[in-house]
BALOBA-1460 file (C-alpha; in Angstrom, 3 decimals):
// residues 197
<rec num="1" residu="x" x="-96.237" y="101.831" z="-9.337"/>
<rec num="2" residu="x" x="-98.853" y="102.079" z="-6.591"/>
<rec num="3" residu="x" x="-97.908" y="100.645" z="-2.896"/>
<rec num="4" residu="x" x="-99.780" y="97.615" z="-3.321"/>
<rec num="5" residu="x" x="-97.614" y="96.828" z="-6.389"/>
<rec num="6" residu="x" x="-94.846" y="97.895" z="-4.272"/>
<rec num="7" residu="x" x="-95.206" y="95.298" z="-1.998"/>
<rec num="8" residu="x" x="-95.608" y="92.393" z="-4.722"/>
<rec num="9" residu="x" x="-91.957" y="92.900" z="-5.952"/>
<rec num="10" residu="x" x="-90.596" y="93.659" z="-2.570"/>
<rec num="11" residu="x" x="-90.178" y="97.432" z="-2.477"/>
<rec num="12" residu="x" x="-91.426" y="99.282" z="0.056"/>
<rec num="13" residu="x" x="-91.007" y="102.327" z="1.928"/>
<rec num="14" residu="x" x="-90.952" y="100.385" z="5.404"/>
<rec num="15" residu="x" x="-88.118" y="98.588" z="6.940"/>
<rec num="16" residu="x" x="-90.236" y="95.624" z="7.997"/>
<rec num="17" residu="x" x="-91.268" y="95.669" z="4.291"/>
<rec num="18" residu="x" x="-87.254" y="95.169" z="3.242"/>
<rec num="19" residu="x" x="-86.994" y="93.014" z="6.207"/>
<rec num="20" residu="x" x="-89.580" y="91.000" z="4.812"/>
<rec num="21" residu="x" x="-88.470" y="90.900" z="1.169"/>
<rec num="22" residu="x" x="-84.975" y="90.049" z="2.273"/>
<rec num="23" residu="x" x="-86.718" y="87.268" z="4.186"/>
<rec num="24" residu="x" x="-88.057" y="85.803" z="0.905"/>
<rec num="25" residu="x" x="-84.805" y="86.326" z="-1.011"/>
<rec num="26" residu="x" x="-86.249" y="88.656" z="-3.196"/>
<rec num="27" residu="x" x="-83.543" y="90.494" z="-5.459"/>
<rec num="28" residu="x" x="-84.939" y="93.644" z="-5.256"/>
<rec num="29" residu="x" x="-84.703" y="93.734" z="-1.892"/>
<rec num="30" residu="x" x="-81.315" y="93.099" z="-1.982"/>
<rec num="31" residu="x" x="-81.230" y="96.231" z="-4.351"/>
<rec num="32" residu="x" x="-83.399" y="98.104" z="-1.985"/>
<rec num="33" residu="x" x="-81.095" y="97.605" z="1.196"/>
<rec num="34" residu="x" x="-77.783" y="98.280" z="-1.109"/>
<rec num="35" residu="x" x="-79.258" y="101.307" z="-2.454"/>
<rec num="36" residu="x" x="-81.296" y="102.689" z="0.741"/>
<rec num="37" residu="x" x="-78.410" y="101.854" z="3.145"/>
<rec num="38" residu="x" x="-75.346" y="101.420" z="1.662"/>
<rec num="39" residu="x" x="-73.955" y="105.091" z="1.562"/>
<rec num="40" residu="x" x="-74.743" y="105.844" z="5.431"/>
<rec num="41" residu="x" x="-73.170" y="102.348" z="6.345"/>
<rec num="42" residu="x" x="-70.034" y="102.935" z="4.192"/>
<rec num="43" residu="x" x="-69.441" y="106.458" z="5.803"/>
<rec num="44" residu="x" x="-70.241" y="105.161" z="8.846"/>
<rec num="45" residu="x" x="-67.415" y="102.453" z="8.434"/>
<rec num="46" residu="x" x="-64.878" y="104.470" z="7.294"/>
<rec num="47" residu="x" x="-65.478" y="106.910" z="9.952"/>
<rec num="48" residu="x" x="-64.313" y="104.113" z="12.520"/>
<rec num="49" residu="x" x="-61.363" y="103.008" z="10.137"/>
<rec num="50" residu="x" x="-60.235" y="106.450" z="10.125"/>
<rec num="51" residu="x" x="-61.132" y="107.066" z="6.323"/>
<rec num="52" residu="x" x="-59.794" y="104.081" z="4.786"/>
<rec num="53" residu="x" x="-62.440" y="103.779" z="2.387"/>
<rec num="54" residu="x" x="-61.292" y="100.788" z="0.649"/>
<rec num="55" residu="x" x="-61.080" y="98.737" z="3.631"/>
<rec num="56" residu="x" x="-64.979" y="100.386" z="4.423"/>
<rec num="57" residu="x" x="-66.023" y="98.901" z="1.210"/>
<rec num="58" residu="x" x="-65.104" y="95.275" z="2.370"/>
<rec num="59" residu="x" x="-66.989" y="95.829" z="5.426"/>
<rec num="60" residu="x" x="-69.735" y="97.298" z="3.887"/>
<rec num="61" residu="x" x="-69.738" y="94.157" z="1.688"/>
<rec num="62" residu="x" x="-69.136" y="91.531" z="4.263"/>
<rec num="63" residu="x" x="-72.001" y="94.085" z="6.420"/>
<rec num="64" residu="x" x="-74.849" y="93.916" z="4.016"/>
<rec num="65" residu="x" x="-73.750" y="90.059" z="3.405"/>
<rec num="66" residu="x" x="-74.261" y="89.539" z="7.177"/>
<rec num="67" residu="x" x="-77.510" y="91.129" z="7.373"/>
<rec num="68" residu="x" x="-79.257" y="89.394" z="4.130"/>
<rec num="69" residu="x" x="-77.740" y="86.153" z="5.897"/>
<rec num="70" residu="x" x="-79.077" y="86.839" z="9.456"/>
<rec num="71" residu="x" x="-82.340" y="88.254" z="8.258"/>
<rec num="72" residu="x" x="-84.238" y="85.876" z="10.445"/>
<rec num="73" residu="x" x="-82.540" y="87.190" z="13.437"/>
<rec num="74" residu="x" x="-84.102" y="90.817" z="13.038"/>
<rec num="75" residu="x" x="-86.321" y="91.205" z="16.328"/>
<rec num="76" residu="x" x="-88.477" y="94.589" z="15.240"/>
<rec num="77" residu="x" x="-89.569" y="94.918" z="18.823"/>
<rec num="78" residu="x" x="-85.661" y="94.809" z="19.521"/>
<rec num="79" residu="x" x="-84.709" y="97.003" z="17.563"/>
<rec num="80" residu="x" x="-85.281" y="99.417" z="14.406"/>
<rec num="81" residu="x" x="-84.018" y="97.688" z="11.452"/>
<rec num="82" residu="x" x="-81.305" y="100.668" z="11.208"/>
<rec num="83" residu="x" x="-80.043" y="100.487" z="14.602"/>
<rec num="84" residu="x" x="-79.725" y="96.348" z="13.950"/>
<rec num="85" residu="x" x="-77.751" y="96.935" z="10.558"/>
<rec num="86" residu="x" x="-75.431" y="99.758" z="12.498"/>
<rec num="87" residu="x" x="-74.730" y="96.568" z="15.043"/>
<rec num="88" residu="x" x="-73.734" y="94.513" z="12.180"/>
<rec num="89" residu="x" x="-71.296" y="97.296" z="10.737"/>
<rec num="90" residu="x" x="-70.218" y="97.714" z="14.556"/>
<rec num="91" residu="x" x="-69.577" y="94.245" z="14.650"/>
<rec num="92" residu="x" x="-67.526" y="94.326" z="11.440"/>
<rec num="93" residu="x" x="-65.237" y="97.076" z="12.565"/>
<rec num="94" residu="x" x="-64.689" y="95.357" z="15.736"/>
<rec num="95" residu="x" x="-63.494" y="92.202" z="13.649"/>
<rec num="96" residu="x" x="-61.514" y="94.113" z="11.404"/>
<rec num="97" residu="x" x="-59.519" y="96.187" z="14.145"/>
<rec num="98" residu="x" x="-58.678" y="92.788" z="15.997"/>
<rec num="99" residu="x" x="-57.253" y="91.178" z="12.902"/>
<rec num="100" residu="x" x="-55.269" y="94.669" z="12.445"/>
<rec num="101" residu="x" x="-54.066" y="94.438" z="15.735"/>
<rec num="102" residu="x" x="-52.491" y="90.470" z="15.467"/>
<rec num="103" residu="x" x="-50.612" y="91.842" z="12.199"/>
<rec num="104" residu="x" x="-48.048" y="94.364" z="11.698"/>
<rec num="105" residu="x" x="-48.720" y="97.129" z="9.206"/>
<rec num="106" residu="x" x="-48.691" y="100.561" z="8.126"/>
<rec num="107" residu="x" x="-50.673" y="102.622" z="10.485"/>
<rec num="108" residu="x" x="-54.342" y="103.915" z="9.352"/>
<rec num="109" residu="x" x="-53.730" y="107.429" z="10.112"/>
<rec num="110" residu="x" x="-50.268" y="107.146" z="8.254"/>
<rec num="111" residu="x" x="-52.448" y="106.021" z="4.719"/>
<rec num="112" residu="x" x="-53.886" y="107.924" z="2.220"/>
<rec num="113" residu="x" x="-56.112" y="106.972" z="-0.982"/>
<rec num="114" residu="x" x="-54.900" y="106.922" z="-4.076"/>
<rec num="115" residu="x" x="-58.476" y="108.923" z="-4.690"/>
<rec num="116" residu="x" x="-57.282" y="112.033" z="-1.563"/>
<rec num="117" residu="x" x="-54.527" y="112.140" z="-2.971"/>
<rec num="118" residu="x" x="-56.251" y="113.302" z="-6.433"/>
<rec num="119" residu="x" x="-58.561" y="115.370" z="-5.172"/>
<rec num="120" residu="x" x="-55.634" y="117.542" z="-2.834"/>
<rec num="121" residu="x" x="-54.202" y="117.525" z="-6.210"/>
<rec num="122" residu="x" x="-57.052" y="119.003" z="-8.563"/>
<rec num="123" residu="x" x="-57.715" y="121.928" z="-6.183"/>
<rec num="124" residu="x" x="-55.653" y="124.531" z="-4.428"/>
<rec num="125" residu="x" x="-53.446" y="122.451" z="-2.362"/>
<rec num="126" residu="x" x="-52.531" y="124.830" z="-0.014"/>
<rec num="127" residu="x" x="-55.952" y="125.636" z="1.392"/>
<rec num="128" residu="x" x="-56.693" y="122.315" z="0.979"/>
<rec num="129" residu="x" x="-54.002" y="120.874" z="2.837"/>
<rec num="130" residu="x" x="-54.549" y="123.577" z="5.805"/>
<rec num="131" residu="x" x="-58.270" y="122.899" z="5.931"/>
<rec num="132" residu="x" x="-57.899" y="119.129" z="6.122"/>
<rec num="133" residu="x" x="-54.583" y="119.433" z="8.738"/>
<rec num="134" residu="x" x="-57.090" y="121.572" z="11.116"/>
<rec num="135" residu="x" x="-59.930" y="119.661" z="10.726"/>
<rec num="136" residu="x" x="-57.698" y="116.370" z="11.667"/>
<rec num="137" residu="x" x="-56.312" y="118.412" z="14.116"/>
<rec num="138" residu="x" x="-59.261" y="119.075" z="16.003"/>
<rec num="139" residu="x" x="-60.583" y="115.494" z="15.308"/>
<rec num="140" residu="x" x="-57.315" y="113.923" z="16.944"/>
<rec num="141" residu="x" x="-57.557" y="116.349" z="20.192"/>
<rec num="142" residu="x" x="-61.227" y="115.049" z="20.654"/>
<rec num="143" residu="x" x="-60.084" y="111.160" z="19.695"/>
<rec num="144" residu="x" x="-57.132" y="111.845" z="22.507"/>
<rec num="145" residu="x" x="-59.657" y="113.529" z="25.143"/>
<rec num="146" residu="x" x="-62.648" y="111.405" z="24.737"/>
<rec num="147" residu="x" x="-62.799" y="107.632" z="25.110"/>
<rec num="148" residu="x" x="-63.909" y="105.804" z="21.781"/>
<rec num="149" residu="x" x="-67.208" y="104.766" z="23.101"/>
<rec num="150" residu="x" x="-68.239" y="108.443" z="23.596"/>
<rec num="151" residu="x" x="-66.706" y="109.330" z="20.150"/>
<rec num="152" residu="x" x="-69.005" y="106.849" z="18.587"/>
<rec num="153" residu="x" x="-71.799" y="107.835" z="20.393"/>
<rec num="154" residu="x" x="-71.347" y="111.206" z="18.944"/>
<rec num="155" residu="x" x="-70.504" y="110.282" z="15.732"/>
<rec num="156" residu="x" x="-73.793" y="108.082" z="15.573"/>
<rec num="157" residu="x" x="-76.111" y="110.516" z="16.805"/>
<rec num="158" residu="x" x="-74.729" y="113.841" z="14.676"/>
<rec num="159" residu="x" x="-73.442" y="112.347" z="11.599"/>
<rec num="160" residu="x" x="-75.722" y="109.469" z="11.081"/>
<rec num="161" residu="x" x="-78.811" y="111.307" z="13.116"/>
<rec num="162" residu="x" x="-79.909" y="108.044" z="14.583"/>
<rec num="163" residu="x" x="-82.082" y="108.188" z="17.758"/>
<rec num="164" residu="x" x="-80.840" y="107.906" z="21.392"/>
<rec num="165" residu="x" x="-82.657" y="104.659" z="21.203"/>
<rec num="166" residu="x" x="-81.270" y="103.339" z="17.941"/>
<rec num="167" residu="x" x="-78.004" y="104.632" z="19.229"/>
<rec num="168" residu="x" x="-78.280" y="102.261" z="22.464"/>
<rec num="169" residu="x" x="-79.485" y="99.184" z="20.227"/>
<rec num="170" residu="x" x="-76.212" y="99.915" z="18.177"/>
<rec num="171" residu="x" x="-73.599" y="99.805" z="21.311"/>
<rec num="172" residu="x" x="-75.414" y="97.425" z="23.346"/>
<rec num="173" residu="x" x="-76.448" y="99.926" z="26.524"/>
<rec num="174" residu="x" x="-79.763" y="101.751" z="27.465"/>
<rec num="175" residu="x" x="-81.224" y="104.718" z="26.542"/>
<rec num="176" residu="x" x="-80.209" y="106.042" z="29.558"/>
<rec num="177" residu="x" x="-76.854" y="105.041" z="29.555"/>
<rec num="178" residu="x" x="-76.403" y="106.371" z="26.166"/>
<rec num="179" residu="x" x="-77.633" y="110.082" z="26.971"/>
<rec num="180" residu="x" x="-75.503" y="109.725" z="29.759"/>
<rec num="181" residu="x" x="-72.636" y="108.988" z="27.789"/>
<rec num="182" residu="x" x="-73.378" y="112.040" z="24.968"/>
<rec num="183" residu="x" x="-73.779" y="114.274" z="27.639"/>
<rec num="184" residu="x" x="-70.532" y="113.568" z="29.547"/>
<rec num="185" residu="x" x="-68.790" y="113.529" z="25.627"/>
<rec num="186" residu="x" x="-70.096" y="117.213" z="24.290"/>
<rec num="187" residu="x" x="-69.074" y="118.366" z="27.770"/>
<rec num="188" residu="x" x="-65.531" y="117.010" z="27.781"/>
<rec num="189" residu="x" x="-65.010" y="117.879" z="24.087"/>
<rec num="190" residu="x" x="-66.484" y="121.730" z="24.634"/>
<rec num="191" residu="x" x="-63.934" y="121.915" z="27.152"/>
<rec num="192" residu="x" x="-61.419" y="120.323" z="24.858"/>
<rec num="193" residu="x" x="-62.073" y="123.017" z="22.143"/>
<rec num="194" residu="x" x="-61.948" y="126.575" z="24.465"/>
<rec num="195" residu="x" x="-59.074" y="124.910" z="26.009"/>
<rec num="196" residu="x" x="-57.251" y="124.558" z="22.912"/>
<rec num="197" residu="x" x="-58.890" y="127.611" z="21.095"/>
């Protein structure tokens, strides 16, 4: 299929191209954004819910339901359509974490998947298990030391590699602000790390 016919049905390498197929209703853009986005997004969301990936999956549902809804909204000059579907996602968690805190309930860092729980299971469990207890270890001294703004931050930029500016759209603050706020968040959690090395 050559980019021309691309473009007929709606697929495209270009996010204005989705942005405009999702404007027309066009299925396969609906495809297009599920497939193209839908992994990064879901990670993304389950990073903030502290790996509950079933609750991720309802965001990421009610996420790419927001964005096919408010398609009209998308401002290119405002935004990259990336950073604008990372605000939705944002937007969801933020939701989600308010209606968590108005009702009593198991903790998030207390759960764990049915689908962990298999996979410590199949392997060697006790290398597993340390691996997993360090790694959370590590995670929870930099969640303790830095505030969750500057975890984000860092989270967006080095495990979703967006841009300072795409970061900035996402939270809401300048590019400025935003190196500002990595900066000040490696340098606290380097610290962090020797510290407890």
């Amino acid at each position: 299929m050559d980019r021309r016919q691309a473009a007929q049905v709606g697929v495209t390498d270009s996010a204005d191209g989705l942005a405009a197929g999702l404007r027309r209703c066009d299925p396969q853009a609906h495809t297009e954004l599920c497939t193209r986005y839908g992994r990064r997004v879901h990670r993304y969301l389950a990073g903030r819910l502290r790996g509950d990936a079933d609750l991720a999956e309802d965001l990421l549902v009610q996420t790419l339901a927001e964005t096919a809804r408010n398609i009209s909204h998308f401002n290119p000059r405002r935004a990259t359509f990336t950073a604008w579907l990372f605000g939705i996602a944002r937007r969801q968690v933020q939701l989600e974490l308010r209606r968590q805190s108005r009702r009593k309930s198991v903790p998030l860092s207390a759960q764990v998947s049915l689908d962990a729980a298999a996979e410590v299971a199949t392997g060697d469990m006790a290398a597993t298990s340390a691996e997993r207890m360090e790694a959370q270890r590590q995670v929870a001294l930099l969640r303790d030391w830095l505030s969750s703004t500057e975890m984000e931050a860092l989270v967006l930029q080095h495990v979703y590699q967006l841009s300072i500016t795409e970061i900035g759209q996402v939270m809401g603050r300048s590019g400025r602000a935003i190196e500002s706020l990595l900066h000040r968040a490696r340098t606290k959690a380097r610290e962090r790390l020797v510290h407890d090395a």
